[in-house]
C-alpha positions in Angstrom: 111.9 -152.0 -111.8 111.9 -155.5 -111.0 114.9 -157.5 -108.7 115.3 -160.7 -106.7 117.3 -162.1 -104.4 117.1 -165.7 -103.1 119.3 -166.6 -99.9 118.7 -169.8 -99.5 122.3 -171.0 -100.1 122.8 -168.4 -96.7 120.2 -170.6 -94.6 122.5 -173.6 -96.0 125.3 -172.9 -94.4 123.2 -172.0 -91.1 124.2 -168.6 -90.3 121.2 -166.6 -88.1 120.1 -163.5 -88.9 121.0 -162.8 -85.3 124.6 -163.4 -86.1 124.6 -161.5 -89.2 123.1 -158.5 -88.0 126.7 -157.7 -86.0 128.4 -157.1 -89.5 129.9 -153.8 -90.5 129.0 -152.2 -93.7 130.8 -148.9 -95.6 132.8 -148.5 -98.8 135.9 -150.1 -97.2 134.9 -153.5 -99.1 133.1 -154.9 -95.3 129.5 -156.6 -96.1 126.4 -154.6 -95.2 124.5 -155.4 -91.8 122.0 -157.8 -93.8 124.4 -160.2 -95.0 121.2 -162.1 -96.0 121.1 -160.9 -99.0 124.3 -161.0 -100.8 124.6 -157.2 -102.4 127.0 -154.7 -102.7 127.6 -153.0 -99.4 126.0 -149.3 -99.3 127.7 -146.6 -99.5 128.0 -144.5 -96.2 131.4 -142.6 -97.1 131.5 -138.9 -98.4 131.4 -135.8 -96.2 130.0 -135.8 -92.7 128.5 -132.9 -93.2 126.1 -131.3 -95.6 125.8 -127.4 -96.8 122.2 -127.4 -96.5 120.6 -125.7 -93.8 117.2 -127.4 -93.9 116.4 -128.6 -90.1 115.3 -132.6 -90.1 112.6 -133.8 -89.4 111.1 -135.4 -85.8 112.2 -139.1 -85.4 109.4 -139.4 -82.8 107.1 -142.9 -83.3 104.0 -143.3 -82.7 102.7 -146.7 -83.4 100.4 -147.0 -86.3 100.9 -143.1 -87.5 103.2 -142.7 -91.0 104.2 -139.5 -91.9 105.3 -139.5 -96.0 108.2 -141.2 -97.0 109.3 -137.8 -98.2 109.7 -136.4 -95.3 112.8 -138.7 -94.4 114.1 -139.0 -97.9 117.9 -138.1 -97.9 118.5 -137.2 -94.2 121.2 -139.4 -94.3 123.7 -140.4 -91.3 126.6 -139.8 -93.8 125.5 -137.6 -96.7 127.6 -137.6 -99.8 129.0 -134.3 -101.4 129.4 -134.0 -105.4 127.8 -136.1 -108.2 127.1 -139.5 -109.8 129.0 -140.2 -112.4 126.9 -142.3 -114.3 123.6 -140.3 -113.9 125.7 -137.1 -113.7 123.0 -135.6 -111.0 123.8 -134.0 -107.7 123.6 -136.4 -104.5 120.7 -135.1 -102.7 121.9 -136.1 -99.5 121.6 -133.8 -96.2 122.7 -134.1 -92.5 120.7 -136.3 -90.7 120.5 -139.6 -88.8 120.3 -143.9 -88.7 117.0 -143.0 -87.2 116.0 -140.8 -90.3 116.8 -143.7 -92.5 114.7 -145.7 -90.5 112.2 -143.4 -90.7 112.1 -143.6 -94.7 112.1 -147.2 -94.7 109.2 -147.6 -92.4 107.3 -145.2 -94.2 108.0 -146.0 -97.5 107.0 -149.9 -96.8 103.7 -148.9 -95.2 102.7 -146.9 -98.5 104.2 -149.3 -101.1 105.0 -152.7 -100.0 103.1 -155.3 -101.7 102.0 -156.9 -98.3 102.2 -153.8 -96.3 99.2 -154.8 -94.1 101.4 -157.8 -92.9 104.8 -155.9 -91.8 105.4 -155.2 -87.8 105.5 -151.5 -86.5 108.4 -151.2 -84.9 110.4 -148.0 -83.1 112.6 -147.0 -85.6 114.6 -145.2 -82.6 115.9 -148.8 -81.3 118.2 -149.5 -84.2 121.2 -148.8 -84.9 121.6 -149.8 -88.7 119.1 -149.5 -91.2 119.8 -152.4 -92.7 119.0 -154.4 -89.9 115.8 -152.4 -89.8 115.0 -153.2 -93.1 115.3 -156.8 -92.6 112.6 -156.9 -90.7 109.9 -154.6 -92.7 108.7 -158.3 -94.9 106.5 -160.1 -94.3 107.3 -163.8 -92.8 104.3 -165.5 -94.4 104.8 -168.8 -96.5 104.2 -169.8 -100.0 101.6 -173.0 -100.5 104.6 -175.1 -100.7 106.1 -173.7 -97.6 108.7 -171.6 -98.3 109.4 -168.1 -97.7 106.8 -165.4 -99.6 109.2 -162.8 -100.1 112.7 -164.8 -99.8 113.7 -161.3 -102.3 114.5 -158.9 -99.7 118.1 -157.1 -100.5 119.9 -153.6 -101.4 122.4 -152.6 -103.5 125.3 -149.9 -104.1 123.6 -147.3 -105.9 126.3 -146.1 -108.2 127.2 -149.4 -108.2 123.8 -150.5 -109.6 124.0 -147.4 -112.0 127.3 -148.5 -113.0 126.4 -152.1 -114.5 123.3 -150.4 -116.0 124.9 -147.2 -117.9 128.3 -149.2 -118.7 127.7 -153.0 -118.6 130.9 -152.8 -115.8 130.8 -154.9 -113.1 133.9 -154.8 -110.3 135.1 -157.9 -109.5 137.5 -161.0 -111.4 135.0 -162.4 -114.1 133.8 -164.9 -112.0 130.1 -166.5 -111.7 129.9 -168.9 -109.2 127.0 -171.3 -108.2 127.0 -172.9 -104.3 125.7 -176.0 -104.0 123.3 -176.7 -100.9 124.7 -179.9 -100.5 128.1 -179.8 -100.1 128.6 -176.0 -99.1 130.7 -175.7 -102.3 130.9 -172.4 -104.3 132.3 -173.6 -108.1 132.7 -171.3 -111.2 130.0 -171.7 -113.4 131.5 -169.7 -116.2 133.7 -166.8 -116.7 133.4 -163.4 -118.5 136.1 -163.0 -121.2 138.6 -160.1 -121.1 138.6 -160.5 -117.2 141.4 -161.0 -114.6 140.0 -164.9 -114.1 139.9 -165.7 -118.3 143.5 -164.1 -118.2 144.5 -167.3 -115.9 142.6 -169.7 -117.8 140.2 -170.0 -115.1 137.5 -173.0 -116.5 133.8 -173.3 -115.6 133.5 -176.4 -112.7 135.9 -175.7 -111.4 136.0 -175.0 -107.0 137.2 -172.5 -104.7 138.7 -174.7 -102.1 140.8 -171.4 -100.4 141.0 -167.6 -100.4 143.9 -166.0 -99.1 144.2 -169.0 -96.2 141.3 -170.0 -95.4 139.8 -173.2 -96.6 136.4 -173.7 -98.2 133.6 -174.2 -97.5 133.7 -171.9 -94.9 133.4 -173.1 -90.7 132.7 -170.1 -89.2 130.4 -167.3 -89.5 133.5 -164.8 -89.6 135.3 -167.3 -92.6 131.9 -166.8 -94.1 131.9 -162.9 -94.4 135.8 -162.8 -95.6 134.9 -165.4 -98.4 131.8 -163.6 -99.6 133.7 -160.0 -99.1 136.4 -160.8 -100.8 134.6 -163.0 -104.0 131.9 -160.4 -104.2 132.4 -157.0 -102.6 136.3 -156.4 -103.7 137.1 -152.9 -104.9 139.3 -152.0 -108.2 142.7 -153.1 -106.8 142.2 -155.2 -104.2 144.0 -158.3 -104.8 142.7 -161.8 -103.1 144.7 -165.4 -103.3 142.5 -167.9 -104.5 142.6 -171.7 -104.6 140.9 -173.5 -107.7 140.4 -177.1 -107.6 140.1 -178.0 -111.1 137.7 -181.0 -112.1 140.5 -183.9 -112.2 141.3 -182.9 -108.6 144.7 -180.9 -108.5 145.0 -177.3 -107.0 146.4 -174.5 -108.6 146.8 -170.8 -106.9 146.2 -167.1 -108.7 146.3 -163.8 -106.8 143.5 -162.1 -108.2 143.2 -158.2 -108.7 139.7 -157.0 -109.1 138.8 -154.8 -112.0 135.7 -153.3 -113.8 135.0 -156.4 -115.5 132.1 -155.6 -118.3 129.6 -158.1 -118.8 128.3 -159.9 -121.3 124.5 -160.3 -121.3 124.5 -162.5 -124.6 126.9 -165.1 -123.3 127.1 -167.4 -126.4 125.3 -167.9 -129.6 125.6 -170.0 -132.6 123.9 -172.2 -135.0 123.8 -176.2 -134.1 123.0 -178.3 -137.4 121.3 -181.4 -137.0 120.2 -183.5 -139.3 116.5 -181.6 -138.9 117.7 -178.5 -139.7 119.3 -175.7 -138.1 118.6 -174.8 -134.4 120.0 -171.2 -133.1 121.3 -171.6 -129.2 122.0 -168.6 -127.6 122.7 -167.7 -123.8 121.6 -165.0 -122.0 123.1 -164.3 -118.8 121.4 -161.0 -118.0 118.2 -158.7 -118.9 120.1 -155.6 -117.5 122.9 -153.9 -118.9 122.3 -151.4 -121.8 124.4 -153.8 -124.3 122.1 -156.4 -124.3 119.8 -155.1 -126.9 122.3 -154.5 -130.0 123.8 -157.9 -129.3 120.0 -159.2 -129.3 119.8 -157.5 -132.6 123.2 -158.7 -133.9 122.1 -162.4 -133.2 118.4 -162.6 -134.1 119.6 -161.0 -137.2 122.1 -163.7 -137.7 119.8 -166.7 -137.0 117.2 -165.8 -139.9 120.3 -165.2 -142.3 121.2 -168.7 -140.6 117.8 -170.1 -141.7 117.1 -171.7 -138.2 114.2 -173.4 -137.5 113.7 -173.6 -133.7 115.5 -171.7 -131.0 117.1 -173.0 -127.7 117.4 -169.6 -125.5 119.4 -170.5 -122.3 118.7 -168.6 -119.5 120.1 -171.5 -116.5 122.0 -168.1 -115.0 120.0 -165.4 -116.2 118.3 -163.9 -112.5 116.9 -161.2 -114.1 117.1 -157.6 -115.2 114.7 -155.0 -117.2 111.3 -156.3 -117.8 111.5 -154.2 -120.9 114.2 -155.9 -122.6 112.6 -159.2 -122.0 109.8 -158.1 -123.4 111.8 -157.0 -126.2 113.1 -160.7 -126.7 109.4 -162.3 -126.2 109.0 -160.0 -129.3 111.9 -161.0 -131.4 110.6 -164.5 -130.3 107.2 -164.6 -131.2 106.6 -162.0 -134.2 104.2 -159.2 -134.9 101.9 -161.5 -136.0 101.9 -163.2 -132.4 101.9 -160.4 -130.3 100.3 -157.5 -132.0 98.0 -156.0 -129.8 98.6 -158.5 -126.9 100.1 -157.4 -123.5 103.2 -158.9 -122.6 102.6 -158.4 -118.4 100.3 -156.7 -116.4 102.0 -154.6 -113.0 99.5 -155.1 -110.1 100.4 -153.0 -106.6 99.3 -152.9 -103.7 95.2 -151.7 -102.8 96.8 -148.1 -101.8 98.4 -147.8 -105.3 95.6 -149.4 -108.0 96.2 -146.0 -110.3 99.6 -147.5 -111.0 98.4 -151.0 -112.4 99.4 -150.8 -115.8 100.2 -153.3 -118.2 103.7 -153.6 -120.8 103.5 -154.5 -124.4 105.3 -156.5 -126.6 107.8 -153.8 -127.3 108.6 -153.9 -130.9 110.7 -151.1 -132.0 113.0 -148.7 -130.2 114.1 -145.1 -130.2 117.1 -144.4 -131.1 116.7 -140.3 -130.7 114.0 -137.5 -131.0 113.9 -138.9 -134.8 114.7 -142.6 -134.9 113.0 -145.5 -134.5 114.2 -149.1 -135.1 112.2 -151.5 -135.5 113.2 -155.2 -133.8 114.1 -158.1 -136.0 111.9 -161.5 -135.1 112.0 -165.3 -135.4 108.1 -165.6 -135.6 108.4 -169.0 -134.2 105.7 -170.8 -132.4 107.8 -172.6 -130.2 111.0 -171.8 -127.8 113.0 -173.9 -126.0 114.1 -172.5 -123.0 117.0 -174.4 -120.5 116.4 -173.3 -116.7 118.2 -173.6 -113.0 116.9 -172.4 -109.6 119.1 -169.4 -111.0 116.3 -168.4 -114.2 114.5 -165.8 -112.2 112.6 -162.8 -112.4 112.5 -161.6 -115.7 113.6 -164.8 -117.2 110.3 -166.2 -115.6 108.4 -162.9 -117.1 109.6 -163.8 -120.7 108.1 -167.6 -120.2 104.9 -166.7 -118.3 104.5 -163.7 -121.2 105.0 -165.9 -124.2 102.6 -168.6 -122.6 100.0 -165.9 -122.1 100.0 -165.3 -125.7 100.2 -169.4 -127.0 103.6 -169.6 -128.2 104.8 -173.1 -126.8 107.8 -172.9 -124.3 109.4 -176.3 -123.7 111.1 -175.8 -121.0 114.7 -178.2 -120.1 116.0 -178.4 -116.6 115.0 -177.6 -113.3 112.6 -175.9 -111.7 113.3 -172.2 -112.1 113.0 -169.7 -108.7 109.6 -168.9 -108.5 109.5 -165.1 -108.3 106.5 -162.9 -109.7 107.1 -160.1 -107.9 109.2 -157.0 -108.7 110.3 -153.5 -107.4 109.6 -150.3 -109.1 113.4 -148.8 -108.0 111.8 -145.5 -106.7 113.2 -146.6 -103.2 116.9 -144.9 -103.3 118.5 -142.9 -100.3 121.3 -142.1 -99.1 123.1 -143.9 -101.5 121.3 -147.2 -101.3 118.8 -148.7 -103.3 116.3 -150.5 -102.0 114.6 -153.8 -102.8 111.1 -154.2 -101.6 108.5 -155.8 -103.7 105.9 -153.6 -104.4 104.2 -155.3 -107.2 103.3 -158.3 -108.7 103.4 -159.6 -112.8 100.9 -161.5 -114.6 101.3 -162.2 -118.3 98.1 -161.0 -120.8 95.8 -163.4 -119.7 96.1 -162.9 -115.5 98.2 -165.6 -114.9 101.2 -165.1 -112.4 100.5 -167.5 -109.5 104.3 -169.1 -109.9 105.6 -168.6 -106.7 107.1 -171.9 -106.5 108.9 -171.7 -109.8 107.6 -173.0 -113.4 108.4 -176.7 -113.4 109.4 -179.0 -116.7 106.6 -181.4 -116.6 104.9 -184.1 -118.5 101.7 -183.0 -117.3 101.3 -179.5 -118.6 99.1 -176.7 -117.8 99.5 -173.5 -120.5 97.3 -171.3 -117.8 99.6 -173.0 -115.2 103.4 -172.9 -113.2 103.8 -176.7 -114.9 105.5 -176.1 -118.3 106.3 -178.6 -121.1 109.6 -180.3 -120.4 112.4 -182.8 -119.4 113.2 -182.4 -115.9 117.5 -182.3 -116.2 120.2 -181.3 -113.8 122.7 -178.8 -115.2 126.4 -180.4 -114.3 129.5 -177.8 -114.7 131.7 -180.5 -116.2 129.7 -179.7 -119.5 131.1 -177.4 -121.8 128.5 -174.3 -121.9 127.2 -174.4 -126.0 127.9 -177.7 -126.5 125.4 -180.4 -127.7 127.0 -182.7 -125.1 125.7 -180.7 -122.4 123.1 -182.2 -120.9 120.4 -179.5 -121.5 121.4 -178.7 -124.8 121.2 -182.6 -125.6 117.7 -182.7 -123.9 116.4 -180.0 -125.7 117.8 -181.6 -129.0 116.2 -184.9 -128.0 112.8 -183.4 -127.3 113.1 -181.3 -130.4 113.1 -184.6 -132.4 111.4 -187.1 -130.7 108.6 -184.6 -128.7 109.1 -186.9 -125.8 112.3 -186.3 -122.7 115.8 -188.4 -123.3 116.0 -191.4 -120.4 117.7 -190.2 -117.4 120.2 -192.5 -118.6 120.8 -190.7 -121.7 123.0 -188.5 -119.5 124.7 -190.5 -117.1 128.1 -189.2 -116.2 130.8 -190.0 -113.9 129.7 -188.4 -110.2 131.0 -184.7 -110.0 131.3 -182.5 -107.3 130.2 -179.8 -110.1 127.0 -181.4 -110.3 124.7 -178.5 -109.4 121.2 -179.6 -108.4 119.7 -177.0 -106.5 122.8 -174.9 -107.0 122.2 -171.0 -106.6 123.7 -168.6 -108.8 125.0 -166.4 -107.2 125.3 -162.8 -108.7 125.4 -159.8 -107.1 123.4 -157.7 -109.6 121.2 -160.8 -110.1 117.7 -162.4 -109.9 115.7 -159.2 -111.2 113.5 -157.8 -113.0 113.6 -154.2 -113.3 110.8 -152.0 -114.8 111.6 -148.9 -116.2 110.1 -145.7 -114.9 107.5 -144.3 -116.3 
């Protein structure tokens, strides 16, 4: 499996690590230890005690010396009792310690972290949360540009996780917010429908100016964690006030009550006629819930009854999800023509782990059961047009790099997307959290995957390279999402006819405090891109 996270927006508001470290984490809705990294809080409820008799293991160090990763697995400080409901297995948890999950952690970096050789060794026994302890296990070294190498570092509920993936249910109002760097803003970028925000008429651009009180953008450390908890981490039932300020500047107030939202991974889709023939447009928001492939099918199968000619994919919020399923799209894409016997992406580990290298194909049917098999409806175009934000991450940037390595053309309209070639394989799960730590890296067919520093729309074009073939244009949430006046979709449509980017003025608008340049999405479940286990 493959996931991101990218906390810049954190670093923004300048709260330290330090700070962070003193937050409480458990089911009660409080954000884990390693606030860094903004993910459901793991689960630590359940029974204190566990009906196994197995002894645990020796939390003894000794620098340099790993015992198996197995060893530790599920001694967990507070074991669960019963059984997932969405994978309908046993928790295997059993009585043990922080120290134990420490342990794990440690032991499972040292055999599978993709920079392993550059992680400290330190005493396990001297925390007191593992999440703080698994803060530190990356590695601190910097990109060419100067950022952050692995800037991905984050955990998630598991049954949470397993909830979005087996149901497409998320908990929460509907909302998808962006924060600006600049201002400190958090503003609605759009809204799932059937949800407790559409139910209020809650519009994309607009910004959370209060909840329950407090003013934003938050001041304090302390106002920090309540905002976040309480727009992110809310259980079914819990109610929150919230302030919107809508675009023309008035305030209006809803008390929220958070409910298992589902999600829509195929945000919009329809056919734009212009007068050179049909374009399909459609936006995916996600790579990860189950539902996305059937409403792939559904609108692939409508643009060829459509007739279109070229295809504007919008992926400006899409972080990520299962590198399968975007492989499954680069397919519909391109064609069998294009991709037969190509690879899609090659999964490189670390030197402890070369028998795992393996590469993905261009996957062009599915199995339905032991005696179906569909096969996936295509485009066969030679040319996508895909619209991108520092949000278009992880597998978003593994469906570009993959089409590229194969020669179908990717124009792509925005901004630079996150830079993240890296993925986790999901095998690191205890006691009731899973785990993010890169473990491997993706290259498309032909070796390329040096984009750590995002692709970039550029005039100056490099097909073996992270500069793509674009029109460099900021993403404003005064647009309406679909609409040929938004500014992407208008660039894209410019390019399309002219092969050459609109002038900057082309899109000059009044000045917004929607305008989103640099903006994070910011999704729980986002920036990923998870690889199915083998």
């Amino acid at each position: 499996m493959f996931y991101t996270h990218n906390t810049r927006w954190l670093t923004a508001i300048g709260f330290s690590s330090a700070l962070l470290a003193g937050c409480g984490s458990g089911s009660s809705g409080q954000m884990p230890a390693d606030t860094r990294d903004y993910v459901a809080p793991p689960i630590i409820g359940g029974s204190n005690s566990s009906s196994s008799t197995s002894t645990p293991p020796s939390t003894e160090w000794t620098k340099g010396s790993y015992k198996p990763s197995t060893t530790f697995a599920n001694y967990c400080a507070a074991p669960r009792s019963g059984v997932n409901p969405y994978t309908e297995k046993p928790y295997p948890d059993e009585q043990g310690t922080v120290v134990h999950e420490n342990h794990f952690l440690r032991s499972w970096s040292d055999e599978s972290y993709l920079w392993y050789d550059e992680l400290p060794d330190l005493d396990p026994n001297n925390f007191a949360s593992p999440f703080v302890y698994f803060d530190l296990l990356k590695t601190l070294e910097l990109s060419p540009s100067g950022k952050e190498k692995d800037h991905f570092h984050g955990y998630e509920d598991e049954v949470a996780g397993d909830q979005l993936n087996a149901t497409g249910e998320k908990v929460g109002y509907g909302l998808e917010l962006v924060f600006n760097e600049d201002s400190l803003e958090f503003h609605v970028a759009y809204v799932e429908d059937n949800s407790p925000a559409s139910a209020v008429n809650i519009q994309r651009g607009m910004r959370i100016a209060a909840i329950n009180g407090s003013e934003l953008p938050p001041q304090t450390e302390t106002e920090y964690r309540r905002a976040i908890t309480a727009l992110h981490f809310p259980e079914v039932g819990d109610e929150n006030t919230i302030v919107f300020e809508t675009l023309s500047g008035g305030r209006i107030t809803h008390k929220l009550e958070a409910a298992a939202v589902e999600v829509s991974p195929v945000y919009l889709s329809k056919t734009l006629s212009t007068p050179y023939g049909k374009v399909g447009y459609m936006m995916v928001n996600s790579f990860r819930p189950s539902e996305l492939i059937p409403q792939l099918i559904d609108n692939i199968n409508g643009f060829n009854q459509s007739g279109i000619e070229d295809l504007i994919l919008d992926l400006r919020y899409n972080g990520g999800g299962y590198g399968e399923y975007a492989s499954m799209l680069a397919y519909m894409t391109a064609g069998e023509d294009a991709t037969a016997g190509e690879d899609y992406a090659i999964y490189q580990f670390n030197d402890k782990l070369q028998d795992q290298n393996q590469p993905l194909e261009f996957i062009s049917e599915i199995k339905i059961n032991s005696n179906t098999t569909i096969q996936l409806p295509s485009l066969n175009l030679p040319k996508v047009y895909v619209l991108s934000t520092p949000g278009t991450c992880s597998a978003s940037e593994q469906y570009i790099n993959g089409l590229r390595g194969i020669g179908i053309e990717v124009v792509l309209i925005g901004q630079t997307t996150c830079g993240k070639p890296y993925g986790f394989s999901g095998r690191a799960v205890n006691c009731g959290t899973r785990y993010f730590s890169i473990d491997l890296q993706t290259a498309n067919g032909q070796g390329f995957g040096n984009y750590i520093d995002g692709f970039e729309p550029s005039s100056d074009a490099d097909m073996h390279g992270a500069k793509v073939q674009g029109c460099k244009v900021d993403d404003n949430l005064a647009s309406e999402l679909g609409a040929t006046s938004d500014p992407l979709i208008s660039a894209a449509l410019f390019y399309r006819e002219n092969s050459r980017c609109p002038s900057s003025t082309s899109f000059a608008q009044k000045p917004s405090a929607a305008s989103i340049t640099g903006g994070q999405i910011m999704q729980p479940f986002g920036q990923r891109i998870l690889r199915v286990k083998q």
